[in-house]
DRENVO-196509 format. One record per residue: residue number from 1; x negated, y, z negated of N, C-alpha, C, O, CB in turn. Coordinates in Angstrom, 3 decimals, decimal comma. Each point is the difference from the previous one (the first is absolute). Glycine has a CB too. Example, Ala and Ser with C-alpha at 12.3 -4.5 7.8 and 13.67 -1.06 7.14 Angstrom:
// DRENVO-196509
<1 <-13,190 -5,690 -7,800> <0,890 1,190 0,000> <-0,900 1,200 0,000> <-1,036 -0,019 -0,665> <2,928 -1,154 -0,581>>;
<2 <-1,542 2,223 1,966> <-0,820 1,190 -0,060> <0,770 1,090 -0,730> <-0,509 1,108 -0,169> <-0,675 -1,736 2,314>>;
This chain:
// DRENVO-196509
<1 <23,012 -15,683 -23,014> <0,689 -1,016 0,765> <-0,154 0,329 1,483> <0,371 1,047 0,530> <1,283 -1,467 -2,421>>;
<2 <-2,357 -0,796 2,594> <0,073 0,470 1,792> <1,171 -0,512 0,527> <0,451 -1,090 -0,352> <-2,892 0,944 0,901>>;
<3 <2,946 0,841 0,245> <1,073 -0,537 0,765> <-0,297 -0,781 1,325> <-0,710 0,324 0,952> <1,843 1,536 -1,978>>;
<4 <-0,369 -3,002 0,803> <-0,737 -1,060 1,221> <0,802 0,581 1,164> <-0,540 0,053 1,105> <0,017 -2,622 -2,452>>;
<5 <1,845 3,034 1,171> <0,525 0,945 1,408> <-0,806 1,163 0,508> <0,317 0,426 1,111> <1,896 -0,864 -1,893>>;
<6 <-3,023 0,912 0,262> <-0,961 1,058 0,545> <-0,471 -0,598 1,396> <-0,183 -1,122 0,472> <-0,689 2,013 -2,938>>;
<7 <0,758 0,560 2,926> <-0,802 -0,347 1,588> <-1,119 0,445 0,025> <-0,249 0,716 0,969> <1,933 -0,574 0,328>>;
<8 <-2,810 -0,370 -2,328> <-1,111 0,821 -0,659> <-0,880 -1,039 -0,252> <0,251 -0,807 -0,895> <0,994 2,699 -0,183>>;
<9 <-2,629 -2,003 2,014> <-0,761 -1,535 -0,560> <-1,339 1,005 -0,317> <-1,180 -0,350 0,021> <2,200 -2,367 1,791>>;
<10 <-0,491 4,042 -2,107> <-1,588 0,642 -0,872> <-0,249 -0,628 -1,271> <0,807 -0,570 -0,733> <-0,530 2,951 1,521>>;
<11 <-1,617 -2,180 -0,956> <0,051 -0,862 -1,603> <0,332 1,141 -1,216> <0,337 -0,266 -1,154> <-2,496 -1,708 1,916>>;
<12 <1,994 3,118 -0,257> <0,545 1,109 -1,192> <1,276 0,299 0,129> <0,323 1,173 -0,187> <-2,270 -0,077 0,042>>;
<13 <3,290 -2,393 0,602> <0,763 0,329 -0,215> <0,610 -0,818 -1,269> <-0,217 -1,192 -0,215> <0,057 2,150 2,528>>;
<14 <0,796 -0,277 -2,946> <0,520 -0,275 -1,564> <1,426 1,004 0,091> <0,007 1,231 0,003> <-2,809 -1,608 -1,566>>;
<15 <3,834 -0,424 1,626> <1,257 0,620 -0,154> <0,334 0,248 -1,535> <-0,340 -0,792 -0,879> <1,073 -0,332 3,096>>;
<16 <0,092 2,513 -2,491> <0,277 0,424 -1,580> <1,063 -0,589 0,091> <0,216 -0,584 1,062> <-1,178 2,726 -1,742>>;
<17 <1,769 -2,179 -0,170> <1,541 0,419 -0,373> <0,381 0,946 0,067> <-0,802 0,808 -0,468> <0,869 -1,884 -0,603>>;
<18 <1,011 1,620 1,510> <1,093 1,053 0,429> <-0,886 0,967 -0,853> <-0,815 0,787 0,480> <3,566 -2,001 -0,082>>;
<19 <-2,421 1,012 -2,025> <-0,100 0,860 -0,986> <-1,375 0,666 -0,378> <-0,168 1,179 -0,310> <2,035 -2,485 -0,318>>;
<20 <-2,867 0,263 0,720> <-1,098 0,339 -0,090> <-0,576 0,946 1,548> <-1,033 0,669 -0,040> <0,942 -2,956 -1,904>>;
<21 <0,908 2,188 3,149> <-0,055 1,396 0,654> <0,426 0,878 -0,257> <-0,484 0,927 0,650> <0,341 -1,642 0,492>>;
<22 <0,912 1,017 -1,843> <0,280 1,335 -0,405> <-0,707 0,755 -0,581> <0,320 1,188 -0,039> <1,204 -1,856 0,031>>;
<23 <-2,637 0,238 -0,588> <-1,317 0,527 -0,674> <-0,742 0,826 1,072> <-0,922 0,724 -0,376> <0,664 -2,812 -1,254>>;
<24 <0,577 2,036 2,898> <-0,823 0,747 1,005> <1,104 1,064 0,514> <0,732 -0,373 0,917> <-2,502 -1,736 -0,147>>;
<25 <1,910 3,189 -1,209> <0,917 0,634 0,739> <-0,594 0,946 0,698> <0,626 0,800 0,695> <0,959 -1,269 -2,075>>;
<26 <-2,821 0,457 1,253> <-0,545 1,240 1,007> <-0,741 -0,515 1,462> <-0,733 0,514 0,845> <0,208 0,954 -3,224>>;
<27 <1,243 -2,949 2,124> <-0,821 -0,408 1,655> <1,157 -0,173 0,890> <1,131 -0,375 -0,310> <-3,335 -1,133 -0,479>>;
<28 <1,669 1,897 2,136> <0,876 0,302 0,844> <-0,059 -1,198 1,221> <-0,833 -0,295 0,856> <0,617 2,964 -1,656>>;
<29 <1,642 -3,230 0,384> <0,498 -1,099 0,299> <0,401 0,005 1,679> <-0,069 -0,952 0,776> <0,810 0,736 -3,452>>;
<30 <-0,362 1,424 2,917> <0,187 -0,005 1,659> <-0,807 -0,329 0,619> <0,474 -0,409 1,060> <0,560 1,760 -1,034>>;
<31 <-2,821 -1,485 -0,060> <-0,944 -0,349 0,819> <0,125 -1,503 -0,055> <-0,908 -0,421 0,716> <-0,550 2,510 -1,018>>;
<32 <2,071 -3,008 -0,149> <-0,192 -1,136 -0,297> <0,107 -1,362 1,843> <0,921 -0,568 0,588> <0,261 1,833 -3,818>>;
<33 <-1,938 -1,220 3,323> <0,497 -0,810 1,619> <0,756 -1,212 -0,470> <0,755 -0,312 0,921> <-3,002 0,871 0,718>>;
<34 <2,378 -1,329 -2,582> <0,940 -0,968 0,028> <0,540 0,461 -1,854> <-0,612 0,669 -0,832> <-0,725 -2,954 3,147>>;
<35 <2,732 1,569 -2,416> <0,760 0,542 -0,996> <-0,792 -0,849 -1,267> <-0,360 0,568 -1,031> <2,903 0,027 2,543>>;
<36 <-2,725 -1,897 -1,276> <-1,104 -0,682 -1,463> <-1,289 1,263 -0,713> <-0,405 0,258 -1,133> <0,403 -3,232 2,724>>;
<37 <-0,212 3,357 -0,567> <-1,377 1,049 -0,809> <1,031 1,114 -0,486> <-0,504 1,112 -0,163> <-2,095 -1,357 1,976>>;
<38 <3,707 0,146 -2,021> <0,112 0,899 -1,310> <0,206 -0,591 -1,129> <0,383 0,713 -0,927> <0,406 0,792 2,068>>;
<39 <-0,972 -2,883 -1,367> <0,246 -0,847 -1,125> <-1,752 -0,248 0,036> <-0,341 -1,053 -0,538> <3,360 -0,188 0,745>>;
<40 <-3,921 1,921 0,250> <-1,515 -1,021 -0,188> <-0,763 0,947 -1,022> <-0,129 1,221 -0,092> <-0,267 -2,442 2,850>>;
<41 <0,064 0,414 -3,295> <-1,233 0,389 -1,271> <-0,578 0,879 0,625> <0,384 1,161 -0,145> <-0,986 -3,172 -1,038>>;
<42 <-0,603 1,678 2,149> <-0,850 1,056 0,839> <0,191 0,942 0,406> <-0,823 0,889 -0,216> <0,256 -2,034 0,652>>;
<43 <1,860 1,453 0,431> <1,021 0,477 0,648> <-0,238 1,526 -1,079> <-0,585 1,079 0,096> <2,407 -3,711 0,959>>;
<44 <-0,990 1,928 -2,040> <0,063 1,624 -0,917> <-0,618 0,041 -0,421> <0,253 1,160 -0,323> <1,111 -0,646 -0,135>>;
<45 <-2,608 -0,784 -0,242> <-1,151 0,102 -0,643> <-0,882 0,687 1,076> <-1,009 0,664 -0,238> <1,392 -2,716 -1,378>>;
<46 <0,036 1,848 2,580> <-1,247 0,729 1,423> <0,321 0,960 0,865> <-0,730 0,705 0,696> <-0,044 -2,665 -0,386>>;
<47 <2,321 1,912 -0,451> <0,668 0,772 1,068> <-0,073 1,228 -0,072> <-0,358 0,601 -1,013> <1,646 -2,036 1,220>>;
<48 <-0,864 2,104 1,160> <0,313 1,452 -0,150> <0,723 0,735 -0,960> <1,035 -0,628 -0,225> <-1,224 0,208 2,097>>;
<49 <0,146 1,338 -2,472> <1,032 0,632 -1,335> <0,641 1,258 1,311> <-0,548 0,598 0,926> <-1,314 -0,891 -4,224>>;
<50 <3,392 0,250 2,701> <0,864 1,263 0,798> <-0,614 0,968 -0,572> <-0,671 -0,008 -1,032> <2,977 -0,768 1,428>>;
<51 <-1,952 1,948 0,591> <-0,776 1,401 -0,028> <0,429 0,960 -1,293> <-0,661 0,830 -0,624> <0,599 -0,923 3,385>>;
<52 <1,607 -0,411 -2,926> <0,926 0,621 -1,183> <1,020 -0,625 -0,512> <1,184 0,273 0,198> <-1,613 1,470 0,625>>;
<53 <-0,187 -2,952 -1,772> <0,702 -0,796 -0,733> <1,061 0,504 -0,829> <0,100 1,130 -0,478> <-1,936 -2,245 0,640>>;
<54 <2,811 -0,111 -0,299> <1,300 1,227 -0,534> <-0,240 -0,567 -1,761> <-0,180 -1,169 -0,343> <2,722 1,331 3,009>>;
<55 <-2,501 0,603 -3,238> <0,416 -0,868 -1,559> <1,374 -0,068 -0,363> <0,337 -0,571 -1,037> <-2,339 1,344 0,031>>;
């Protein structure tokens, strides 16, 4: 589902659901320049992983 409130006119953007981010817990969400790319498909599929993920 894309979110039409996004401020994102990349074409690899594809917003998850909440839940289906949680599947990425080793990417590190602080680099994110706007708060939508932590909901983006690409985003965590591409992003940086933290140095020492917690389980």
């Amino acid at each position: 589902m894309d979110c039409r409130f996004a401020d994102c006119n990349r074409p690899t953007h594809h917003q998850v659901d909440a839940y289906d981010a949680l599947s990425y817990p080793t990417i590190d969400r602080s680099v994110c320049n706007k708060a939508t790319c932590t909901l983006c498909e690409f985003f965590l599929t591409h992003g940086p992983e933290v140095a020492n993920p917690v389980h």
